[in-house]
ZAMARGU-4260 file (C-alpha; in steps of 0.2 Angstrom, whole numbers, plus 5000, padded with zeros to 4 digits):
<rodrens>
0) 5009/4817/4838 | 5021/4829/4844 | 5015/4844/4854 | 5024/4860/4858 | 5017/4874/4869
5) 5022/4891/4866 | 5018/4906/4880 | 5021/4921/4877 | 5024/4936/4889 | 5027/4950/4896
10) 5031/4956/4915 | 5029/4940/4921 | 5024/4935/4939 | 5031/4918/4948 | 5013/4909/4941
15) 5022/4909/4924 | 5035/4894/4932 | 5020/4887/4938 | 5014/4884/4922 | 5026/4878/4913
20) 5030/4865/4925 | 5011/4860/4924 | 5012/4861/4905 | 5029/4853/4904 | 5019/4837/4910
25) 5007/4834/4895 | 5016/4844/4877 | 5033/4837/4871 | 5041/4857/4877 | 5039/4873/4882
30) 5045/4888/4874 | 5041/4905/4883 | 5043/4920/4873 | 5046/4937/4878 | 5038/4953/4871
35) 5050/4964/4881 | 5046/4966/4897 | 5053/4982/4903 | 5060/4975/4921 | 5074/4967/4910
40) 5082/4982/4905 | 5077/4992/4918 | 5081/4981/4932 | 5091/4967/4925 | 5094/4955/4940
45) 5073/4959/4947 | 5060/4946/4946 | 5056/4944/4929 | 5074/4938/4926 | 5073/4926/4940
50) 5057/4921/4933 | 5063/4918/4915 | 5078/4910/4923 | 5068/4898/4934 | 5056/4892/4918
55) 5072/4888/4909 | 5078/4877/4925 | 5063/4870/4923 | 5067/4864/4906 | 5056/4876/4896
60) 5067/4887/4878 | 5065/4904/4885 | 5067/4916/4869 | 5069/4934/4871 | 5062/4948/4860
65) 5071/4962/4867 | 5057/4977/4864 | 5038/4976/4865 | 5032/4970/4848 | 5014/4962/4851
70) 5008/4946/4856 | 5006/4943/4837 | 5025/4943/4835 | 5031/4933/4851 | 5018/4920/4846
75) 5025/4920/4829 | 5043/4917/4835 | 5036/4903/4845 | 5030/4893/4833 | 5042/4895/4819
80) 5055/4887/4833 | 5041/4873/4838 | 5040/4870/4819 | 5057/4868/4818 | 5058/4855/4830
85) 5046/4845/4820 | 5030/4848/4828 | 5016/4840/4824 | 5004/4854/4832 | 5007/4869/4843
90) 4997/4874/4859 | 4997/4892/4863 | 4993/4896/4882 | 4993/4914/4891 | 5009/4916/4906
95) 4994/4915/4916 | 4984/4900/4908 | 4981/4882/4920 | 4977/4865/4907 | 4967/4851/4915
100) 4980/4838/4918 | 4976/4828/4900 | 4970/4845/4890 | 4986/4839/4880 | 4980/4821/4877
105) 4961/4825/4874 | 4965/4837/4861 | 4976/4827/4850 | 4963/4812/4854 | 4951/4825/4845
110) 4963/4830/4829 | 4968/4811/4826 | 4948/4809/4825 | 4945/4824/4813 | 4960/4818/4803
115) 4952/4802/4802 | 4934/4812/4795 | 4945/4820/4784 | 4950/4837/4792 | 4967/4839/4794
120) 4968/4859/4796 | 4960/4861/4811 | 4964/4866/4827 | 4956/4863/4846 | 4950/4874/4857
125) 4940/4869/4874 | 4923/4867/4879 | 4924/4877/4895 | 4932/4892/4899 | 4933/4896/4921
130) 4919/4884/4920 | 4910/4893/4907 | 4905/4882/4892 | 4915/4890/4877 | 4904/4897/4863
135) 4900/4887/4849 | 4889/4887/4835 | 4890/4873/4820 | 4895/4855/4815 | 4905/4846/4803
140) 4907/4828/4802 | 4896/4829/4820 | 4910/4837/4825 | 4905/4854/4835 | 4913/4871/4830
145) 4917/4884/4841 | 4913/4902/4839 | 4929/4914/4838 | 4939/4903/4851 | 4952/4911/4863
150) 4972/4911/4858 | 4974/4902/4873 | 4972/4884/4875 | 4971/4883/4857 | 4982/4866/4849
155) 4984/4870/4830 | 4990/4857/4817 | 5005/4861/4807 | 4998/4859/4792 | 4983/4873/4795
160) 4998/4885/4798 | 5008/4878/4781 | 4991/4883/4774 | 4987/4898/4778 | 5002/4906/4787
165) 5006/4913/4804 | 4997/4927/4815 | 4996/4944/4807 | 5007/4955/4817 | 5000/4970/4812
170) 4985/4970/4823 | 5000/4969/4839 | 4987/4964/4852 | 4967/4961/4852 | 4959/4951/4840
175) 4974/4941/4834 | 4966/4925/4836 | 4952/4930/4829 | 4960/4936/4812 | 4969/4917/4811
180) 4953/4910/4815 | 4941/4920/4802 | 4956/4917/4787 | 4957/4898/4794 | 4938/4897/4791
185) 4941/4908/4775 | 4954/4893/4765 | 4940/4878/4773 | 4952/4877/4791 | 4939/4873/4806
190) 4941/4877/4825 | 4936/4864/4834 | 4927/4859/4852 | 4936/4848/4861 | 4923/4840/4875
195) 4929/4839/4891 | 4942/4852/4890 | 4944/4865/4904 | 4954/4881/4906 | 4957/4894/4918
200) 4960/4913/4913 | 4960/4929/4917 | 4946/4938/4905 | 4950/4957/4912 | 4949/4964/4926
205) 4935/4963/4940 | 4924/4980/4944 | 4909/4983/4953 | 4896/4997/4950 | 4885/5001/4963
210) 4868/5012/4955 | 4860/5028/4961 | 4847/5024/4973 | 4832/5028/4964 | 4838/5016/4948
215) 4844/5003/4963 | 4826/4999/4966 | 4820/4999/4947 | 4834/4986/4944 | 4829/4975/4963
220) 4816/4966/4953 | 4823/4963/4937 | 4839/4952/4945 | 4852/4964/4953 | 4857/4967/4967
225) 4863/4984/4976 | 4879/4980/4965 | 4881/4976/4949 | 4898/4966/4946 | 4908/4963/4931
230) 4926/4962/4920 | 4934/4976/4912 | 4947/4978/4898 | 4961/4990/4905 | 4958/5007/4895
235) 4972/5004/4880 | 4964/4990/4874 | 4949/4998/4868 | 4959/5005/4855 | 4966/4988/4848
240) 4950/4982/4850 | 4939/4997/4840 | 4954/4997/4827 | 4957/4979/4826 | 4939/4974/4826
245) 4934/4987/4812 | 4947/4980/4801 | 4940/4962/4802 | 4921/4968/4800 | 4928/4977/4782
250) 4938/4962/4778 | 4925/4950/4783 | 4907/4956/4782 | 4903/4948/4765 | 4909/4930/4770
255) 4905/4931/4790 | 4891/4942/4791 | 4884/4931/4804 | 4902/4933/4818 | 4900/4951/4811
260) 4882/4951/4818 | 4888/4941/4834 | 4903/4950/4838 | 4897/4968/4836 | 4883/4964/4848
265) 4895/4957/4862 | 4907/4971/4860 | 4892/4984/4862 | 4887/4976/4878 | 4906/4972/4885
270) 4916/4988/4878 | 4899/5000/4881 | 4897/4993/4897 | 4913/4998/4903 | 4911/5015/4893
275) 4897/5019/4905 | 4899/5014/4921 | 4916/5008/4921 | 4934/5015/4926 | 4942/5029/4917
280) 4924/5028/4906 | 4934/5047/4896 | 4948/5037/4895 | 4939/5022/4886 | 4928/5032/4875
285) 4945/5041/4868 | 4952/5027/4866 | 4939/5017/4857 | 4936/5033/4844 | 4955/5035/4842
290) 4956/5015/4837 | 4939/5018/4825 | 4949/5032/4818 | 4965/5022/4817 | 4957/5008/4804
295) 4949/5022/4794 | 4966/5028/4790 | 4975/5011/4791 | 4986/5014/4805 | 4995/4996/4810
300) 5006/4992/4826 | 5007/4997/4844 | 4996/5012/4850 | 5004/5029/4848 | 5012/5038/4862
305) 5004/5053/4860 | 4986/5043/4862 | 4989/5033/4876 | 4996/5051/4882 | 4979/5059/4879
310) 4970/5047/4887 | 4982/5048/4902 | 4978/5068/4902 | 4958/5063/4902 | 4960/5051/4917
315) 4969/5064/4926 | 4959/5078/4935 | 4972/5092/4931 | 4979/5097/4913 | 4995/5088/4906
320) 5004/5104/4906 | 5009/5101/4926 | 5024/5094/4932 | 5023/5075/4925 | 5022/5064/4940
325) 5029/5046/4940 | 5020/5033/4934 | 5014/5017/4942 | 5026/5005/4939 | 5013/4989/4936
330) 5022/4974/4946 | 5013/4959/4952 | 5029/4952/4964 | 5042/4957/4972 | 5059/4947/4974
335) 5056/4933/4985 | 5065/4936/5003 | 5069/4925/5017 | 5058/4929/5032 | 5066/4941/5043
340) 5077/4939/5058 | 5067/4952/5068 | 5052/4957/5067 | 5047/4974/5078 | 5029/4978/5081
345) 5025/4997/5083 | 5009/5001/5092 | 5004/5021/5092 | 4995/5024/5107 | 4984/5037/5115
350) 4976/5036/5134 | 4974/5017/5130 | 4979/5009/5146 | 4961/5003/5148 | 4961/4990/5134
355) 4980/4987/5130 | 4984/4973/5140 | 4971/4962/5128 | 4982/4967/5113 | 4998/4964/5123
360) 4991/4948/5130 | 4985/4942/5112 | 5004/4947/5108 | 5012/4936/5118 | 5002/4920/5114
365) 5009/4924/5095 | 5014/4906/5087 | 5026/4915/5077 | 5043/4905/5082 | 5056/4918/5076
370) 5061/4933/5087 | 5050/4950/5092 | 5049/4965/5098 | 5034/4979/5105 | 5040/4996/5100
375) 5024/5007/5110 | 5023/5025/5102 | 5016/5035/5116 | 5007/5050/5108 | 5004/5061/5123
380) 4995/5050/5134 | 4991/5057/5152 | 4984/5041/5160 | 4998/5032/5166 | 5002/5023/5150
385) 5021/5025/5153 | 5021/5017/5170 | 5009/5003/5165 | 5022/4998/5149 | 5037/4999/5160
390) 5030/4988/5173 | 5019/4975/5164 | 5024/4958/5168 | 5025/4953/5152 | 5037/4969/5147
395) 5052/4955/5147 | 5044/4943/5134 | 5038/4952/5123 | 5054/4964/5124 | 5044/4977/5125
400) 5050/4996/5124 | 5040/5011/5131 | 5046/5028/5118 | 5039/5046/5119 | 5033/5049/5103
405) 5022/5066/5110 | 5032/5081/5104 | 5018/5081/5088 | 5001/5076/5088 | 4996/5063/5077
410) 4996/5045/5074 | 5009/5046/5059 | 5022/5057/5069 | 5019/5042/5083 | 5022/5029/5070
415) 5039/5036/5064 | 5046/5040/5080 | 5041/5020/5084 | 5051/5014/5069 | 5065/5026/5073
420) 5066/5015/5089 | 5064/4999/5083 | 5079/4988/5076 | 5069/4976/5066 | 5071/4973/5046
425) 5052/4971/5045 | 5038/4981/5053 | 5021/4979/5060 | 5010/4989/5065 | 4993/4987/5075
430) 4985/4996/5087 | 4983/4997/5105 | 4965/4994/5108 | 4961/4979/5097 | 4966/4960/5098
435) 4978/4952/5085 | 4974/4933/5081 | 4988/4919/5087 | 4994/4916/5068 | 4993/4934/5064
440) 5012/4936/5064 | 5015/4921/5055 | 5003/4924/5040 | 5010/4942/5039 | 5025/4938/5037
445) 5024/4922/5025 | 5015/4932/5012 | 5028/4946/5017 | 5039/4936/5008 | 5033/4942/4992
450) 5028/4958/4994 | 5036/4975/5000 | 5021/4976/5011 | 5006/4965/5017 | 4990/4970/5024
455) 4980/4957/5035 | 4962/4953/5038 | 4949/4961/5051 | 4935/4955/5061 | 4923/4963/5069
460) 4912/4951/5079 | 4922/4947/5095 | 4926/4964/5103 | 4909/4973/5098 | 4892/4972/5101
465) 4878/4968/5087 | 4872/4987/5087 | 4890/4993/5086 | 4891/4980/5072 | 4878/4988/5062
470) 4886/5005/5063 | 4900/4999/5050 | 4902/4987/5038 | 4921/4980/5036 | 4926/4970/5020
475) 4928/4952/5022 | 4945/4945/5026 | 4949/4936/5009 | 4944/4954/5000 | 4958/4967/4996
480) 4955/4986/5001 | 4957/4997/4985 | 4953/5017/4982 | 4940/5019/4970 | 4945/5016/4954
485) 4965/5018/4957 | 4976/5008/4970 | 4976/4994/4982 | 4977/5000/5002 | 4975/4994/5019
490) 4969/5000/5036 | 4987/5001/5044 | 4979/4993/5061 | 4984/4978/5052 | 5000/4980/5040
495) 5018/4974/5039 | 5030/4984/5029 | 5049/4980/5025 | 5060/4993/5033 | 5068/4997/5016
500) 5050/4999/5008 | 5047/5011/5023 | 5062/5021/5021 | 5063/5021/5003 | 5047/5033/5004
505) 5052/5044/5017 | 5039/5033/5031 | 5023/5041/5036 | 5018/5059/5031 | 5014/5068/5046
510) 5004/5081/5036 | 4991/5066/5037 | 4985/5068/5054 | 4972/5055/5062 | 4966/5047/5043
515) 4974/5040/5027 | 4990/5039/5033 | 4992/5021/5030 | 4983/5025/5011 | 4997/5039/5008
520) 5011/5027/5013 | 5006/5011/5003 | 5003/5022/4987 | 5018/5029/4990 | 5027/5010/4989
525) 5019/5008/4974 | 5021/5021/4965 | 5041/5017/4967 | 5040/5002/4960 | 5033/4990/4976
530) 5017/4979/4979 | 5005/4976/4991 | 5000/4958/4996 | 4984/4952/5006 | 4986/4937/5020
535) 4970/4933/5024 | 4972/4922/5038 | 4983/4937/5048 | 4968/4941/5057 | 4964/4954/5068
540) 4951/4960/5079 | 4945/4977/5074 | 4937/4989/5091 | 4925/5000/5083 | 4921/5018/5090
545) 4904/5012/5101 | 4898/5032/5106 | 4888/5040/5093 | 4901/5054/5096 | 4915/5043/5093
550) 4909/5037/5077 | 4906/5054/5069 | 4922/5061/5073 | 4931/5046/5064 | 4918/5046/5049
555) 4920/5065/5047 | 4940/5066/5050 | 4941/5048/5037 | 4932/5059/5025 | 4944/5073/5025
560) 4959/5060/5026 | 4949/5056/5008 | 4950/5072/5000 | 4968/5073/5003 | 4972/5059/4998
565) 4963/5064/4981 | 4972/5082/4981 | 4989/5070/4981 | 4987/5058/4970 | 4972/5067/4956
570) 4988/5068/4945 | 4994/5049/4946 | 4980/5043/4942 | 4966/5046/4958 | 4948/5047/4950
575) 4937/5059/4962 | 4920/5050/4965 | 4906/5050/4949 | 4893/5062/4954 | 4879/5049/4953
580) 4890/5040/4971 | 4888/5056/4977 | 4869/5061/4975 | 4868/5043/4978 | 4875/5047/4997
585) 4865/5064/4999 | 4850/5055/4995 | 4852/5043/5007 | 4858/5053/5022 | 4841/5066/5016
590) 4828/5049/5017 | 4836/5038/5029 | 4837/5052/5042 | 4836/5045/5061 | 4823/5059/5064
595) 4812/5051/5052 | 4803/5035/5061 | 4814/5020/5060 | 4797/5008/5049 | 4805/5022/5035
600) 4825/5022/5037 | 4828/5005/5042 | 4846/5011/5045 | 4853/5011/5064 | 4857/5028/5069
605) 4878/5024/5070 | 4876/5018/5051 | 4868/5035/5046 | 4880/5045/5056 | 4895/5037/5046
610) 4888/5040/5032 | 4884/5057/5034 | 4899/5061/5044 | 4910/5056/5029 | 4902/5064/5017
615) 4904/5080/5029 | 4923/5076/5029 | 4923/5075/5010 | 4916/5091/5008 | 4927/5099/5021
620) 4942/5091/5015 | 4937/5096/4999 | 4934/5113/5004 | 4954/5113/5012 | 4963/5107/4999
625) 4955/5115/4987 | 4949/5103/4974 | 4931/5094/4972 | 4934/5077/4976 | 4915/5074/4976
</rodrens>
């Protein structure tokens, strides 16, 4: 049986090559399709060309569609050209889809034995999806049917499509699948469980929702945790979904009253779930009453401007009548790059002579093999710092530079006059009082490659004490940092950036004093276009402030830095906090107060003065910039 894949997609990343080599190895070929990815016009030698290009090295047909007209055309095109070439069965995959290494094989194995019961319009689907068994529900000929499969992964016999037609393009996205799958049942066509078969996908997105205190301990007992976690739709498609789904429950109630039954249930609990505790929640709810609206009136095709700018308006805290600001341009990769010939690490530094030879120390015994240099920012030190640099014994090997970056106070002013000095095509920066890893410049810089910036992981064990421990809790190092509910960021005690991503934004914005200067500039690469990677394994050592003092007068000044971050960014995008977080705080700063006896708090003193201190800085901030930020 001949067996041809066909992908669609749009804005494709590098994992799209990976798969089609993969898949190149099991079906007959590979034809990607694409549903006009906008890099290609708007930058035509980026990496979505070079993807494009490598998959067809790779010995996939790469077909173009030139504008954006659904996954229902693109997979359409697909198949007419696999049907041409005399395909006995088509698989459909996602650009982000990964087969077991004999899917290909089990599946027709499974279609030759339906044929042989006598089913030849069938298609196969697999039993587990990211490890989850697939749903299923019936038999025929004792062979298990599944319920409402997923497009991919799916291996369709030619002659199901000569019976009952393509995808219907109408529907654009969402639900697609599930119309071929309801008219395949319709004409006596079956979806089929093939045992055995695994896929991995991406189902959304994953979000966390962490509940008010008092519902926190009502839900403890019933299963959940302080968090609960789950997947999200982005906000657009609950308008594909509301419309598309409402068109199939009019079309198919009588028939399928039992998916009907199944499906509305699912999507109360998914699509409401994420309507109430979810993202952009006005955005979702628009949207999901603009797409009920949309199959009451029979509107077909792509989603409207004007609603996707409605929702955009709802997402945002001020009114669409402002000056439009530029939107996020979604990239998951940047152009590959060579590693850099220089490297030059910039440490801002303040009355630090005390602890910096452990950084510089942990500097030079760097297993990074290509060349170097310490840029030291002094930002108006008075304990000798400058003499201390310029005669360190290890001031020759790590080509170290002494500049005076005092004339403005202010970590972000010390940073630019650092970069100002260095020569380096790539920049690190770190600071002066913790202890960088030995592979920390190496990992940086390999997943640099891909990125126009890269934030590494932190540690909190080896330079602080259990009690100072306690005081704050650090993600791990394997978990991105990302504002609530907008971008991804990183605590610039541990970030590389490419000189041109640097300059391209203008470098650090001084009017960010001592807090969210490394969030302003990594929002700031995005929005023009960059992305932000994660290496894991670049590893520093994070000091914590160990004074009570000290850690309320960076938990204060972090929550203003918050606030203005918010006052920036509300208008791309930047949710302020849901009211429920913040009664959720002022509950907890009012019952786990330190003056109340510790058998009642069970909080350490440091933890609570954070915590209060930041939601003092939020107010403040709030209060200076004058917007709420919550």
């Amino acid at each position: 049986m001949t067996v041809v894949a066909v992908i669609p997609t749009f804005e494709p990343t590098r994992e799209l090559v990976e798969s089609v080599e993969s898949v190149l190895r099991q079906a007959d070929s590979v034809i990607v399709v694409d549903d006009g990815s906008p890099s290609l016009a708007s930058d035509p030698h980026g990496v979505v060309r070079t993807v494009l290009d490598d998959c067809a090295a790779a010995g996939a047909t790469v077909l173009e569609s030139g504008s954006n007209q659904g996954i229902a055309h693109a997979l359409n095109q697909g198949v007419r050209e696999a049907l041409s070439r005399g395909a006995d069965a088509v698989l459909t995959l996602d650009q982000d889809t990964w087969l077991d290494s004999d899917y290909v094989q089990r599946a027709v194995d499974h279609l030759e034995l339906a044929k042989s019961l006598g089913l030849p319009d069938v298609m196969a689907s697999p039993a587990f999806i990211n490890d989850d068994v697939a749903p299923f529900w019936f038999a025929v000929e004792g062979l298990t049917l599944a319920f409402e499969p997923l497009q991919s992964g799916l291996v369709i016999t030619r002659s199901l499509f000569e019976k009952i037609g393509l995808f219907d393009e109408s529907l654009f996205i969402d639900c697609v699948e599930t119309e071929f799958y309801l008219r395949a049942r319709a004409r006596g066509g079956h979806a089929l469980i093939v045992p055995g078969n695994r896929i991995r996908h991406r189902l959304g997105r994953a979000a966390t929702w962490t509940p008010p205190r008092p519902l926190r301990w009502l839900l403890r007992g019933r299963g959940a945790g302080a968090a609960i976690e789950f997947t999200e739709d982005a906000p657009f498609r609950h308008y594909y979904i509301a419309r598309n789904r409402s068109v199939l429950y009019r079309r198919y109630a009588r028939t399928e009253p039992l998916w009907c039954a199944v499906s509305i249930a699912k999507d109360v609990i998914a699509r409401g779930r994420a309507m109430l505790i979810g993202t952009e929640r006005l955005s979702r709810v628009y949207l999901s009453c603009a797409g009920l609206r949309a199959a009451a009136t029979g509107e077909t095709g792509r989603i409207p401007d004007r609603t996707l700018g409605r929702a955009r308006g709802l997402t945002a805290s001020s009114p669409q009548s402002e000056v439009e600001k530029p939107r996020v341009t979604e990239r998951c990769e940047d152009v590959e790059r060579p590693l850099p010939e220089l490297v030059s690490i910039v440490i801002s530094a303040l009355n630090c002579v005390d602890v910096i030879d452990v950084q510089l120390e942990a500097l030079a015994a760097q297993t990074y093999e290509r060349p170097f240099e310490v840029i030291i920012a002094d930002n108006g030190s008075t304990d000798g710092l400058r003499d201390h640099v310029e005669q360190h014994p290890l001031r020759e090997r790590l080509r170290m530079r002494w500049v005076d970056a005092s004339a403005v106070g202010g970590i972000s002013y010390a940073r630019n006059v650092g970069v100002d000095a260095a020569d380096g095509e790539f920049l690190a920066f770190c600071d002066g009082d913790d202890r960088v890893y030995p592979d920390w410049l190496t990992e940086l810089t390999a997943v640099a490659t891909r990125h126009s910036a890269v934030g590494g992981g932190l540690e909190t064990e080896s330079l602080n004490p259990p009690e100072v421990q306690s005081w704050r809790t650090m993600l791990p190092a394997d978990e991105p940092y990302f504002l609530r509910g907008f971008l991804q960021v990183h605590p610039t005690c541990n970030v590389g950036v490419w000189r041109d991503a640097y300059e391209q934004v203008g470098g650090f914005d001084v009017e960010y004093v001592n807090a969210a200067e490394d969030s302003d500039l990594l929002l700031r690469i995005q929005l023009s276009g960059g992305t932000i990677g994660l290496a894991p394994k670049a590893l520093v050592a994070y000091r914590l402030r160990d004074t009570f003092s000290g850690m309320w007068q960076q938990s204060v000044t972090c929550g203003v830095g918050t606030a203005q971050l918010y006052s920036d960014y509300r208008n791309y995008g930047m949710p302020r906090w849901p009211w429920y977080v913040t009664l959720d705080m002022f509950l907890y700063i009012l019952i786990r107060n330190p003056l109340l006896p510790t058998a009642i708090t069970r909080v350490p003193t440091g933890k609570w003065l954070f915590t209060a201190g930041n939601f003092l800085g939020r107010i403040k901030g709030s209060i200076k910039y004058r917007c709420y930020y919550g």
